[in-house]
CHARMM-style PDB file with segment names, atoms N, HN, CA, C and O in Angstrom:
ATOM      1  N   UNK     1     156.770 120.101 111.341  1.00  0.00      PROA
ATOM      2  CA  UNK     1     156.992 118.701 111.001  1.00  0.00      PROA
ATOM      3  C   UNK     1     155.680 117.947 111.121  1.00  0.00      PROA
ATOM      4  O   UNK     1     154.734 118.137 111.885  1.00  0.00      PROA
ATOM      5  N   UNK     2     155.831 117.210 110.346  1.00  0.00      PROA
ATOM      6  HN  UNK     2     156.599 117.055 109.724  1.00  0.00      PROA
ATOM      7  CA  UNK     2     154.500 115.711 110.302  1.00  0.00      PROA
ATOM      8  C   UNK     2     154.794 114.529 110.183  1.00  0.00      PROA
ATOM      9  O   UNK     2     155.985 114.321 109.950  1.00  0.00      PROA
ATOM     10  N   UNK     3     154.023 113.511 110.271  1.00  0.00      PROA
ATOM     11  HN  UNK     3     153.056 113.680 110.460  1.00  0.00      PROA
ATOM     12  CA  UNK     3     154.171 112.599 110.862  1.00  0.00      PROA
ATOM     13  C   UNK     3     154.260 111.448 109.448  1.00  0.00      PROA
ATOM     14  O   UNK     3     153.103 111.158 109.144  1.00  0.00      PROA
ATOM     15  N   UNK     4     154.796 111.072 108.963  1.00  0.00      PROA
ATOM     16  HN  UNK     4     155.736 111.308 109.210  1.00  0.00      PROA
ATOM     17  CA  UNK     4     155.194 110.353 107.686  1.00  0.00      PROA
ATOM     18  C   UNK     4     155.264 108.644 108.188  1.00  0.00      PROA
ATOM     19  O   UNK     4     156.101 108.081 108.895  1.00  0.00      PROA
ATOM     20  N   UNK     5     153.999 108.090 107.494  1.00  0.00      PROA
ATOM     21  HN  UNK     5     153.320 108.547 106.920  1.00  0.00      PROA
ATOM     22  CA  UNK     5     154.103 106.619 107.592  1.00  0.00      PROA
ATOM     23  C   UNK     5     154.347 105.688 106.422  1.00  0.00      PROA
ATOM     24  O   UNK     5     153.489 105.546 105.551  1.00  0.00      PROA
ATOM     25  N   UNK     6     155.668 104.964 106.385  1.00  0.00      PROA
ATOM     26  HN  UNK     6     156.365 105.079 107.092  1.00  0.00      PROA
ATOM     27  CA  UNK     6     155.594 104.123 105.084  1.00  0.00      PROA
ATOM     28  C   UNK     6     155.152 102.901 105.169  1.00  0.00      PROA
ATOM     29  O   UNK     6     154.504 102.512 106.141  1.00  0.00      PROA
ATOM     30  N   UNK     7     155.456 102.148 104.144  1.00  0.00      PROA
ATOM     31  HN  UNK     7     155.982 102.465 103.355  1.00  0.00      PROA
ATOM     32  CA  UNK     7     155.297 100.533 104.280  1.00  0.00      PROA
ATOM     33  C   UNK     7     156.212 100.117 103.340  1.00  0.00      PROA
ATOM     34  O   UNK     7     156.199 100.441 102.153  1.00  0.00      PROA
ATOM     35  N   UNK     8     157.212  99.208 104.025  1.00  0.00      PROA
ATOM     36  HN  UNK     8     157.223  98.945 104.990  1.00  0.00      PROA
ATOM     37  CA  UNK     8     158.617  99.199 103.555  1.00  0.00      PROA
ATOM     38  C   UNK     8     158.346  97.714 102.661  1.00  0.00      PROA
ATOM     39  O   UNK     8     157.621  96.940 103.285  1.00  0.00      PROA
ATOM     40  N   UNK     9     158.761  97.254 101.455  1.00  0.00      PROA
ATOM     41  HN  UNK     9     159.351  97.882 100.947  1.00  0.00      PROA
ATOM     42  CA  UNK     9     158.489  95.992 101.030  1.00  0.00      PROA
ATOM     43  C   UNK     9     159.964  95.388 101.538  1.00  0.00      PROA
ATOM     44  O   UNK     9     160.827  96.225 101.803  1.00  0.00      PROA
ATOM     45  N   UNK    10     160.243  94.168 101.665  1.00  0.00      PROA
ATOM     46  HN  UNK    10     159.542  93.488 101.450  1.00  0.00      PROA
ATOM     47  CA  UNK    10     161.665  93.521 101.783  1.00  0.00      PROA
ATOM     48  C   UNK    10     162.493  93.913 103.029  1.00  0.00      PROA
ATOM     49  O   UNK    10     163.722  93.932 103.101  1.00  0.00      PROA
ATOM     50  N   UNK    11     161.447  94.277 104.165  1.00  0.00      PROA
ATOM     51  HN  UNK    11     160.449  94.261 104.107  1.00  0.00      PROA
ATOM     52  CA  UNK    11     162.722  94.192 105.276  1.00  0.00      PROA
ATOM     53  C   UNK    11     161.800  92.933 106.391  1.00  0.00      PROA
ATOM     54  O   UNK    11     160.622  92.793 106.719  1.00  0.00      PROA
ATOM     55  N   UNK    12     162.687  92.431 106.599  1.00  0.00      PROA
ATOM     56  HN  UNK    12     163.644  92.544 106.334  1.00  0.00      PROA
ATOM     57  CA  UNK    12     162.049  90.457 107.045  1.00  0.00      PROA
ATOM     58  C   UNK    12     163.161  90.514 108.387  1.00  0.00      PROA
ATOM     59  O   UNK    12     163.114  89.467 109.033  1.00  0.00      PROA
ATOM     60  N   UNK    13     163.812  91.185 108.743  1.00  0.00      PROA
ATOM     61  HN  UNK    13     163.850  92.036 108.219  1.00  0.00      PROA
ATOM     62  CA  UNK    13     164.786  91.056 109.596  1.00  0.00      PROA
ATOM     63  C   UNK    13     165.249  92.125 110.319  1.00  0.00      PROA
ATOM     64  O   UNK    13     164.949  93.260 109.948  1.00  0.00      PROA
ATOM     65  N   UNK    14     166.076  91.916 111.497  1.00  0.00      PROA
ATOM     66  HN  UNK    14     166.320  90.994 111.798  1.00  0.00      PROA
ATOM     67  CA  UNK    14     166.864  92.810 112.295  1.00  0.00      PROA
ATOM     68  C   UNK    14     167.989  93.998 111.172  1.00  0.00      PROA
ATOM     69  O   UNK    14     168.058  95.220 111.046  1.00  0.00      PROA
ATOM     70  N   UNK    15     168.813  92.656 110.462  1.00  0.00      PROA
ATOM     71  HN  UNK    15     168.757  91.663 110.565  1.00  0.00      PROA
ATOM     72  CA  UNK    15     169.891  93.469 109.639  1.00  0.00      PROA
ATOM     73  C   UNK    15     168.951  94.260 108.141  1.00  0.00      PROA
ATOM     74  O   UNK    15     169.388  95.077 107.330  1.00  0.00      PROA
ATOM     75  N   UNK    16     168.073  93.859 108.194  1.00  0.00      PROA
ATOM     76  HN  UNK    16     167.718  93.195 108.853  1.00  0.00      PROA
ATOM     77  CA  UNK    16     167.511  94.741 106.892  1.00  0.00      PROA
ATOM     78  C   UNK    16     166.550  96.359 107.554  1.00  0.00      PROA
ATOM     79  O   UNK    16     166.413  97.433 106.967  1.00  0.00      PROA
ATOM     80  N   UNK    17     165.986  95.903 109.080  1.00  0.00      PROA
ATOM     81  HN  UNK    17     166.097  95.031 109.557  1.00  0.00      PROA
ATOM     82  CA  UNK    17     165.642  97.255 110.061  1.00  0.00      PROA
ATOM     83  C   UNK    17     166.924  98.178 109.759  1.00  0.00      PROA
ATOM     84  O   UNK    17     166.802  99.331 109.343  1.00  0.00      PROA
ATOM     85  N   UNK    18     168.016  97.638 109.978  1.00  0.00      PROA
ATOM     86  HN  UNK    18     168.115  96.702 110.316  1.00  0.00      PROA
ATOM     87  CA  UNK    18     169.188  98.280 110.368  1.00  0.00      PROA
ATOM     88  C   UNK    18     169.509  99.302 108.945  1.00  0.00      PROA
ATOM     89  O   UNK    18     169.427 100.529 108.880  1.00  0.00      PROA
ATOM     90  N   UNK    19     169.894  98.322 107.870  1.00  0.00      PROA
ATOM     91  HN  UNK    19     169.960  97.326 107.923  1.00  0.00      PROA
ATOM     92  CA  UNK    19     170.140  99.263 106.439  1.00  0.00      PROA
ATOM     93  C   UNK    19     168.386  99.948 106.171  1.00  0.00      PROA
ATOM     94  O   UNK    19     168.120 100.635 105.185  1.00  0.00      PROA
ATOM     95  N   UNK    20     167.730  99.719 106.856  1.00  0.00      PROA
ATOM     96  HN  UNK    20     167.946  99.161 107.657  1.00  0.00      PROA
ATOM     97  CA  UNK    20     166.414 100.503 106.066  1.00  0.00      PROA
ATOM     98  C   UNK    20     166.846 102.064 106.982  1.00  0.00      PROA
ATOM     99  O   UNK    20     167.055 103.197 106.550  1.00  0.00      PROA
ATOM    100  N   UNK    21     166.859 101.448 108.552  1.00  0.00      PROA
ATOM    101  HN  UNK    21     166.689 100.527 108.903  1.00  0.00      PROA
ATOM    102  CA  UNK    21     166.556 102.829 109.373  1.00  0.00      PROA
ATOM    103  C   UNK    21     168.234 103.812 109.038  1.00  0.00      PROA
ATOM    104  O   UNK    21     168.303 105.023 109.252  1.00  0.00      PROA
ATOM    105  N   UNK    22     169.177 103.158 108.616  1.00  0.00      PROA
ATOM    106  HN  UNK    22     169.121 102.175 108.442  1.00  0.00      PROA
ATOM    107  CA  UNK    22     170.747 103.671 108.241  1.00  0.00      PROA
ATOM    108  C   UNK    22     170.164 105.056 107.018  1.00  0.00      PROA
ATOM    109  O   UNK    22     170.167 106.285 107.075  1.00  0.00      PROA
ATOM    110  N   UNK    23     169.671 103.943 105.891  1.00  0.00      PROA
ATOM    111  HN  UNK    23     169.668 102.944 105.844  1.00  0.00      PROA
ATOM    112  CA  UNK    23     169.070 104.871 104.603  1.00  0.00      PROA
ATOM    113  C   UNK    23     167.849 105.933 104.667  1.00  0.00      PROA
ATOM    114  O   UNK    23     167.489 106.560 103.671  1.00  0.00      PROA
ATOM    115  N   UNK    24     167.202 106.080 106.042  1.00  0.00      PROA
ATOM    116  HN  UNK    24     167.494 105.571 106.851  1.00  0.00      PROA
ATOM    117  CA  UNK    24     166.522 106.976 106.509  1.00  0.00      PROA
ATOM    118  C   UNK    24     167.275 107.954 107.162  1.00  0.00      PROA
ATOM    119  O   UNK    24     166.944 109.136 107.077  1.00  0.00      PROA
ATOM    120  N   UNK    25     168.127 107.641 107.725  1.00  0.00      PROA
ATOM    121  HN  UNK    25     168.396 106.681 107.795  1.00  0.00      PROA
ATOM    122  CA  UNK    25     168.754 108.601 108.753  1.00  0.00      PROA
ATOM    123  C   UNK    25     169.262 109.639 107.361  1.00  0.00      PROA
ATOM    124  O   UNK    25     169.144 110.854 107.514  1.00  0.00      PROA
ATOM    125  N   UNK    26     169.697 109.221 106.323  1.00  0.00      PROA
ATOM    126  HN  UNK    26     169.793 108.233 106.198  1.00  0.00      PROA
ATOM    127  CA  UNK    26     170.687 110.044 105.774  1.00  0.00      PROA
ATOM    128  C   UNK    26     169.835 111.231 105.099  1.00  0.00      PROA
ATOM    129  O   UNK    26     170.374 112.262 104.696  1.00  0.00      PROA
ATOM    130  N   UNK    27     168.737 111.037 105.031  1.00  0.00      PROA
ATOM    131  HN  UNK    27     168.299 110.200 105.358  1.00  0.00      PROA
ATOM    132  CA  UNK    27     167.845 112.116 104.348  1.00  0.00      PROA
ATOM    133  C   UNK    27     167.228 113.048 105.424  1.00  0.00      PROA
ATOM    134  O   UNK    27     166.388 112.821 106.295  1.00  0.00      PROA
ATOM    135  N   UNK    28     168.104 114.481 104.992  1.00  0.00      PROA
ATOM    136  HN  UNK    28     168.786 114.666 104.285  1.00  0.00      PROA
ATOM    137  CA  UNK    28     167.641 115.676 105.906  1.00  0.00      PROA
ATOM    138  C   UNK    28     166.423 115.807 106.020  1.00  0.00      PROA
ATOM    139  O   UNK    28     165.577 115.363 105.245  1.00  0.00      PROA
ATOM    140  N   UNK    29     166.098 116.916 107.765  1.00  0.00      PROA
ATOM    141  HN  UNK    29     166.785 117.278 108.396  1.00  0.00      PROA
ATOM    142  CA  UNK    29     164.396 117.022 107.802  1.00  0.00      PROA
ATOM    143  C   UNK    29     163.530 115.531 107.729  1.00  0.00      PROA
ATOM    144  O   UNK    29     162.400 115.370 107.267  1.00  0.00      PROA
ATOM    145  N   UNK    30     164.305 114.649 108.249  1.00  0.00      PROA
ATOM    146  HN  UNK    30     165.223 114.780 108.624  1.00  0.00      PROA
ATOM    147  CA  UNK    30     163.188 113.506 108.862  1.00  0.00      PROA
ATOM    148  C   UNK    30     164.463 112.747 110.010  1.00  0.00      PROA
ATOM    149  O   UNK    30     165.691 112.725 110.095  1.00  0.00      PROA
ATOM    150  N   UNK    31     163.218 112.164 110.796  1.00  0.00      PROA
ATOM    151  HN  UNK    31     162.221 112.182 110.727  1.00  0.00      PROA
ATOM    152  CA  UNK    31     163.436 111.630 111.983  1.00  0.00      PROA
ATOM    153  C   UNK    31     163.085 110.311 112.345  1.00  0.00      PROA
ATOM    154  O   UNK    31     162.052 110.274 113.013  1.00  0.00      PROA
ATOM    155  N   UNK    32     163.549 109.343 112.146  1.00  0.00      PROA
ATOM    156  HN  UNK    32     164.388 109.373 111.603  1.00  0.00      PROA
ATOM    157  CA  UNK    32     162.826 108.016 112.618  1.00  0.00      PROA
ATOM    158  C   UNK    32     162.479 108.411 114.137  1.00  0.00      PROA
ATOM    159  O   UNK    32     163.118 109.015 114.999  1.00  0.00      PROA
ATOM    160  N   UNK    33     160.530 107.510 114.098  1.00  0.00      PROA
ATOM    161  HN  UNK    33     160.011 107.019 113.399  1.00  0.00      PROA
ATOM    162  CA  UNK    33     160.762 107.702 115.395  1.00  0.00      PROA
ATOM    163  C   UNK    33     159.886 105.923 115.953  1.00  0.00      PROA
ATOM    164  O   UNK    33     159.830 105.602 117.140  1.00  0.00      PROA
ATOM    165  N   UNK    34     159.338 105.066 114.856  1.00  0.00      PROA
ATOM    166  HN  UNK    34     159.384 105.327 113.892  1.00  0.00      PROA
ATOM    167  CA  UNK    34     159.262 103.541 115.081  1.00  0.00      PROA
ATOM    168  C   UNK    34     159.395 102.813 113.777  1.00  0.00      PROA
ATOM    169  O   UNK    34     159.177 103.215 112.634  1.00  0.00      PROA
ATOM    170  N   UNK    35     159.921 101.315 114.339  1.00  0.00      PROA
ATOM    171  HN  UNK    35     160.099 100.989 115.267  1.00  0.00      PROA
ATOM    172  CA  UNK    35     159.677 100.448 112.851  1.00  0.00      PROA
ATOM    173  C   UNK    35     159.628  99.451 113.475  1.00  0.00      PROA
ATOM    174  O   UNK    35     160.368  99.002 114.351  1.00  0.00      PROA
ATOM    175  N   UNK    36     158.390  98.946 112.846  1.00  0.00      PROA
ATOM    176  HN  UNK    36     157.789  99.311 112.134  1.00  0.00      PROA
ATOM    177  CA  UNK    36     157.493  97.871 112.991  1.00  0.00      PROA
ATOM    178  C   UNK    36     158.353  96.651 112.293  1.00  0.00      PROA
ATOM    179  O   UNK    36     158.247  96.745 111.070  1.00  0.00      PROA
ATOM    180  N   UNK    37     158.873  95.943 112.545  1.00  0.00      PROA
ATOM    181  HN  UNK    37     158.960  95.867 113.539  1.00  0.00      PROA
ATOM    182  CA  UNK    37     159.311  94.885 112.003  1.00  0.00      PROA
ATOM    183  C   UNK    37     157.934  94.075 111.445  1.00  0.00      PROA
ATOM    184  O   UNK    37     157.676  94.222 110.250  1.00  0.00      PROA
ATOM    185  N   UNK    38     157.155  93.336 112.154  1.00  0.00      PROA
ATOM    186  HN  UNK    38     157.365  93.215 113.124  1.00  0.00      PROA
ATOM    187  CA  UNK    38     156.127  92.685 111.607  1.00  0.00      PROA
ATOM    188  C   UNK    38     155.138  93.500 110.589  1.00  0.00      PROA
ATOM    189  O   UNK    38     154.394  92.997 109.747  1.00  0.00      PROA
ATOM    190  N   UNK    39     155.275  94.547 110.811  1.00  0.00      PROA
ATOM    191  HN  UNK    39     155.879  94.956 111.495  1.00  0.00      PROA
ATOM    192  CA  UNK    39     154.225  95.172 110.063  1.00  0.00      PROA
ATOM    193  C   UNK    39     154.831  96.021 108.771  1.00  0.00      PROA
ATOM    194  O   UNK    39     154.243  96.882 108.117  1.00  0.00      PROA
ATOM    195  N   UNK    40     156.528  95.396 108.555  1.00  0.00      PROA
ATOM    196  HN  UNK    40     157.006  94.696 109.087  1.00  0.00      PROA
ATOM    197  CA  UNK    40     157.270  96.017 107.899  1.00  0.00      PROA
ATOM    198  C   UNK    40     157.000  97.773 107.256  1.00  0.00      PROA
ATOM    199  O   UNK    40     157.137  98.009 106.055  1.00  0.00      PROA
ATOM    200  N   UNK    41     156.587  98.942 108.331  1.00  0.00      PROA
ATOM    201  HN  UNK    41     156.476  98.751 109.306  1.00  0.00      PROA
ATOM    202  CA  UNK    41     156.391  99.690 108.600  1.00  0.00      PROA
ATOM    203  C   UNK    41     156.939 100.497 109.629  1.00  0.00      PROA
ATOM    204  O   UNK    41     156.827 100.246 110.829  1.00  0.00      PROA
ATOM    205  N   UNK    42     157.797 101.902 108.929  1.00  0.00      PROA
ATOM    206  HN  UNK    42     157.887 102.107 107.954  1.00  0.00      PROA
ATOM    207  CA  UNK    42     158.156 102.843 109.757  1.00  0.00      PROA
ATOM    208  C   UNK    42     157.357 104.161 109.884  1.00  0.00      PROA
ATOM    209  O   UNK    42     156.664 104.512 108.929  1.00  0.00      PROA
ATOM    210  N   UNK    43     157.411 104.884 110.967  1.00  0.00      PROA
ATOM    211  HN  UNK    43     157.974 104.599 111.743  1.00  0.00      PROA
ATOM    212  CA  UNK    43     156.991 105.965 111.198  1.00  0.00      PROA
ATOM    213  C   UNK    43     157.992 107.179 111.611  1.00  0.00      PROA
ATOM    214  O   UNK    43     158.733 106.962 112.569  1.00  0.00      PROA
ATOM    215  N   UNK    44     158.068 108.430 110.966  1.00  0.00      PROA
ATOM    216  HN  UNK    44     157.466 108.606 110.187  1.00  0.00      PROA
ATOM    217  CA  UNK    44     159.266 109.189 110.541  1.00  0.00      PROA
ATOM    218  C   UNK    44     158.004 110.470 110.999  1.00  0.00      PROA
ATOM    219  O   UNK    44     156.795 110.551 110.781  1.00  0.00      PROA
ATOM    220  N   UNK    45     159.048 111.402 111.760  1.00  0.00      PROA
ATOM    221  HN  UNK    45     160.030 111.336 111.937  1.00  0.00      PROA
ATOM    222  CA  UNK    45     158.927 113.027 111.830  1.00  0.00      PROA
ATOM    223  C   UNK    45     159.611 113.697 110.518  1.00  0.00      PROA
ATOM    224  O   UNK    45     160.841 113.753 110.503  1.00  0.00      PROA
ATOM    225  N   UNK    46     158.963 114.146 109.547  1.00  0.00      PROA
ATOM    226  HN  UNK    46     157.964 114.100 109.559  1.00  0.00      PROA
ATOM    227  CA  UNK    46     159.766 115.110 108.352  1.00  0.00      PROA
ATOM    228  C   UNK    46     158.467 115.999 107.887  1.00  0.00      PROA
ATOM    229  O   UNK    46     157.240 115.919 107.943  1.00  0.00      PROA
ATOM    230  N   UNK    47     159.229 116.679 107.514  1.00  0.00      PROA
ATOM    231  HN  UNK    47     160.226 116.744 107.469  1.00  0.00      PROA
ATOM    232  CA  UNK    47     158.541 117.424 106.163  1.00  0.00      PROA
ATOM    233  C   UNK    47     157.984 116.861 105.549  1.00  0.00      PROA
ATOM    234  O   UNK    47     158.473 115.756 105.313  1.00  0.00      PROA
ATOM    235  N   UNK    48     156.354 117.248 104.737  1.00  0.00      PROA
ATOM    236  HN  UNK    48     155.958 118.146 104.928  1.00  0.00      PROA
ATOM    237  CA  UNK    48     155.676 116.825 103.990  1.00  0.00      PROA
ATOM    238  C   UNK    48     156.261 116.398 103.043  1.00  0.00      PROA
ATOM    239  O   UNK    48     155.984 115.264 102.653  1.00  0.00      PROA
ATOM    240  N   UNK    49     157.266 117.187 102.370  1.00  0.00      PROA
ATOM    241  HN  UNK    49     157.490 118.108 102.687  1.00  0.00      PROA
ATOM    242  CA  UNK    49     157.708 116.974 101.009  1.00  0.00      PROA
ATOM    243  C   UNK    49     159.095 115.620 100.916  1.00  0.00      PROA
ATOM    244  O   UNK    49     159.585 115.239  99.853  1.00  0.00      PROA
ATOM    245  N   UNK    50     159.436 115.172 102.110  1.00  0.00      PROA
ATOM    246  HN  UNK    50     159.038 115.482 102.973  1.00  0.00      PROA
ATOM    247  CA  UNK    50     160.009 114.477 102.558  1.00  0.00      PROA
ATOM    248  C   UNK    50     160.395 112.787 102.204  1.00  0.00      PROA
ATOM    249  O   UNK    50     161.369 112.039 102.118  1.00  0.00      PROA
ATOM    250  N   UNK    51     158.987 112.781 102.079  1.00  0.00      PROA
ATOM    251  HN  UNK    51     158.196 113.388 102.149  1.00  0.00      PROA
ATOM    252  CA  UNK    51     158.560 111.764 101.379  1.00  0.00      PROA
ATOM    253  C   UNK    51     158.990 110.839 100.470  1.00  0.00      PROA
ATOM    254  O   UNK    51     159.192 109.632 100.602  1.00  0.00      PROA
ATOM    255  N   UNK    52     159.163 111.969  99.009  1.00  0.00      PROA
ATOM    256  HN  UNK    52     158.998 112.950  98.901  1.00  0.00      PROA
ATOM    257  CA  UNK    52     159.911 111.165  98.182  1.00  0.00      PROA
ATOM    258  C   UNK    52     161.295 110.979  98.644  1.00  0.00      PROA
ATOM    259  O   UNK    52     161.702 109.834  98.838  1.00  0.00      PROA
ATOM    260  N   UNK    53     161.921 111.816  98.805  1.00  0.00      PROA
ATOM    261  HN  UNK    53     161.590 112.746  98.647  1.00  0.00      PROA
ATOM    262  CA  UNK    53     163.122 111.399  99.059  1.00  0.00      PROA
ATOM    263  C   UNK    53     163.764 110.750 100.236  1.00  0.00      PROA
ATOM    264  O   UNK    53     164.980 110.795 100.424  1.00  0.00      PROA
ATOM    265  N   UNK    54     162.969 110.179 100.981  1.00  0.00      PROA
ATOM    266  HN  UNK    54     161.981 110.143 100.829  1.00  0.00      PROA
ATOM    267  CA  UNK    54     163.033 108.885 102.221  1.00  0.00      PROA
ATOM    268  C   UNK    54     162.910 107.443 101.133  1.00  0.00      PROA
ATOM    269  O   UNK    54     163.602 106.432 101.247  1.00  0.00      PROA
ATOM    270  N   UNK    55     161.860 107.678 100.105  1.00  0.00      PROA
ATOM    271  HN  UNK    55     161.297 108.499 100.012  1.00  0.00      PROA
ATOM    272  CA  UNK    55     161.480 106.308  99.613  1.00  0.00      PROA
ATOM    273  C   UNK    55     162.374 106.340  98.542  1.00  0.00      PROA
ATOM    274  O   UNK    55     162.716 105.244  98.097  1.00  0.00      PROA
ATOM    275  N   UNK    56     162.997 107.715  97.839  1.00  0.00      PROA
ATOM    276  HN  UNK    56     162.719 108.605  98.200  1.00  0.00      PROA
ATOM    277  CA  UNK    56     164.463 107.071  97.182  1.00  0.00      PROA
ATOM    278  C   UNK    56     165.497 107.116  97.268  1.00  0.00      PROA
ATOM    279  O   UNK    56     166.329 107.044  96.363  1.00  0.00      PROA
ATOM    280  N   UNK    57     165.734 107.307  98.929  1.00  0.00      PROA
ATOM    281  HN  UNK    57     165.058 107.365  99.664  1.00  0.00      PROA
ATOM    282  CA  UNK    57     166.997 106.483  99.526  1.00  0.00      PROA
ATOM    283  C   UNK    57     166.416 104.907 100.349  1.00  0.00      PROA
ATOM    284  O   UNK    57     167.292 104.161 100.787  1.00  0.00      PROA
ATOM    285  N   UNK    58     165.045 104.532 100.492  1.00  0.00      PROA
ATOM    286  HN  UNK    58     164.334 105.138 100.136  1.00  0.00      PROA
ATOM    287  CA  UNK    58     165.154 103.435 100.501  1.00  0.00      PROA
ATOM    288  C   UNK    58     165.562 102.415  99.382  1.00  0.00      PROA
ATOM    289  O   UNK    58     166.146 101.365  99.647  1.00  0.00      PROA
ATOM    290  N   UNK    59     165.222 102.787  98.146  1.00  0.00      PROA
ATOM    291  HN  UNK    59     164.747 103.641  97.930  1.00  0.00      PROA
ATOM    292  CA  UNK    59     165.601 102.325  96.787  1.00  0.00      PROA
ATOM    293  C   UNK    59     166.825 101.965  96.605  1.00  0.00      PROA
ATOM    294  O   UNK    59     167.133 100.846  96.194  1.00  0.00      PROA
ATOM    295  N   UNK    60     167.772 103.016  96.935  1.00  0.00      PROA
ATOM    296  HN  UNK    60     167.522 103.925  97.269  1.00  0.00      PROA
ATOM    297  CA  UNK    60     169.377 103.009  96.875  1.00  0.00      PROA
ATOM    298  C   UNK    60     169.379 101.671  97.701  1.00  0.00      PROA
ATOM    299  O   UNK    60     169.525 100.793  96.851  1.00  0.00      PROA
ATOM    300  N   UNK    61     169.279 101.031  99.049  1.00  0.00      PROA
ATOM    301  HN  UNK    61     169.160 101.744  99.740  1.00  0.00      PROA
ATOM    302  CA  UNK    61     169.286 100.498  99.664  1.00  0.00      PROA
ATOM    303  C   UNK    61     168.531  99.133  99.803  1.00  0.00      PROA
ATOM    304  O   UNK    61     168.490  98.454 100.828  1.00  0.00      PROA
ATOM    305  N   UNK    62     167.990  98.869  98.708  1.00  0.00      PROA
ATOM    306  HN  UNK    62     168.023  99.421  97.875  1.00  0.00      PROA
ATOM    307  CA  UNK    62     167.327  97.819  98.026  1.00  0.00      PROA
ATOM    308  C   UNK    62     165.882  97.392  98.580  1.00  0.00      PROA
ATOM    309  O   UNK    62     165.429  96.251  98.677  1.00  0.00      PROA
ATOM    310  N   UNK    63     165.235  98.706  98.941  1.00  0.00      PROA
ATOM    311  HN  UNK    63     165.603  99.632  98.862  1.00  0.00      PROA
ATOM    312  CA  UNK    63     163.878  98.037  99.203  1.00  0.00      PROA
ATOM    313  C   UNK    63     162.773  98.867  98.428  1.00  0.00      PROA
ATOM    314  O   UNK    63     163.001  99.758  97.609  1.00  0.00      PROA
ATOM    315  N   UNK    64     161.500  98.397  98.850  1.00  0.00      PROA
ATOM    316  HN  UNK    64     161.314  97.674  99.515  1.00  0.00      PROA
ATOM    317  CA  UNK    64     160.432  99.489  97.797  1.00  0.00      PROA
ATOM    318  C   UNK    64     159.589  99.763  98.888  1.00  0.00      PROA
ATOM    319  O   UNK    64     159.467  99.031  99.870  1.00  0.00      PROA
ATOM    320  N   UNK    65     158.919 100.990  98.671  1.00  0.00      PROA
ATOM    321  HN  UNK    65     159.018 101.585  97.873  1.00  0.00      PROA
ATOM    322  CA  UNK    65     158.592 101.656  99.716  1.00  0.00      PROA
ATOM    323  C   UNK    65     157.433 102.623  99.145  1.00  0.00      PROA
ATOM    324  O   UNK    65     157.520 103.142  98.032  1.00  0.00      PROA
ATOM    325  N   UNK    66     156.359 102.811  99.997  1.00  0.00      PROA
ATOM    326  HN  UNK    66     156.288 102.389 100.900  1.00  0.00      PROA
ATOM    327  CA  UNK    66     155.486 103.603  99.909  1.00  0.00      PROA
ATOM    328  C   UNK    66     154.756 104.486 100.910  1.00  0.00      PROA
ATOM    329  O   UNK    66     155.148 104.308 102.063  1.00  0.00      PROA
ATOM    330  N   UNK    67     154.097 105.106 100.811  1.00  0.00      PROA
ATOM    331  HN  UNK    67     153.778 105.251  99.875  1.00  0.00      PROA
ATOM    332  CA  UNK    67     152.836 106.354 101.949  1.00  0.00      PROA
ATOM    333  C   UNK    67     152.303 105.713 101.987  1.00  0.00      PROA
ATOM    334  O   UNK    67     151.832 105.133 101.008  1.00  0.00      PROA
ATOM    335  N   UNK    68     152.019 105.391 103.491  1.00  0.00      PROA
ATOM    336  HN  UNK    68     152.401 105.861 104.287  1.00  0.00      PROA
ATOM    337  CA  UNK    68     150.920 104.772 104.204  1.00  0.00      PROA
ATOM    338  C   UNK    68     149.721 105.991 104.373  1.00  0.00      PROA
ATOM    339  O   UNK    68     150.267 107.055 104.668  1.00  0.00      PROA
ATOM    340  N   UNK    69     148.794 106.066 104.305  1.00  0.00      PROA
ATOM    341  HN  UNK    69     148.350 105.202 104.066  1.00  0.00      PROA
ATOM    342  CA  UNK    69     147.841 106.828 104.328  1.00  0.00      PROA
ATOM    343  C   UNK    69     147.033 106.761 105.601  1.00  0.00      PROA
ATOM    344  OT1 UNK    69     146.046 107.482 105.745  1.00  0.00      PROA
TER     345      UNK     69
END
């Protein structure tokens, strides 16, 4: 496993942490393990390849999302 950092666009709140980190949980082989509210940024244990499919179940869930580098 590695260490996967995004940058979430559109989460401004507690209840949008909540449906972001909900729509993370559901994608196998990753792990939330912080989210930055101010820095609207999470940090996830997964698989490299992981990636996309964390940022399109954030999509389902109405936000946009990218690799933090």
């Amino acid at each position: 496993m590695s260490e996967i950092t995004l940058r979430i666009d559109g989460m401004h709140c507690g209840s949008c942490v909540r449906r972001a980190t909900q729509a993370l949980q559901r994608v196998a082989g990753a792990e939330v393990q912080e989210v930055q509210i101010g820095a609207a940024r999470v940090t996830l244990a997964g698989e490299p390849d992981a990636a996309g499919k964390l940022i399109e179940s954030l999509s389902k869930a109405g936000f946009t999302a990218q690799v933090e580098q």
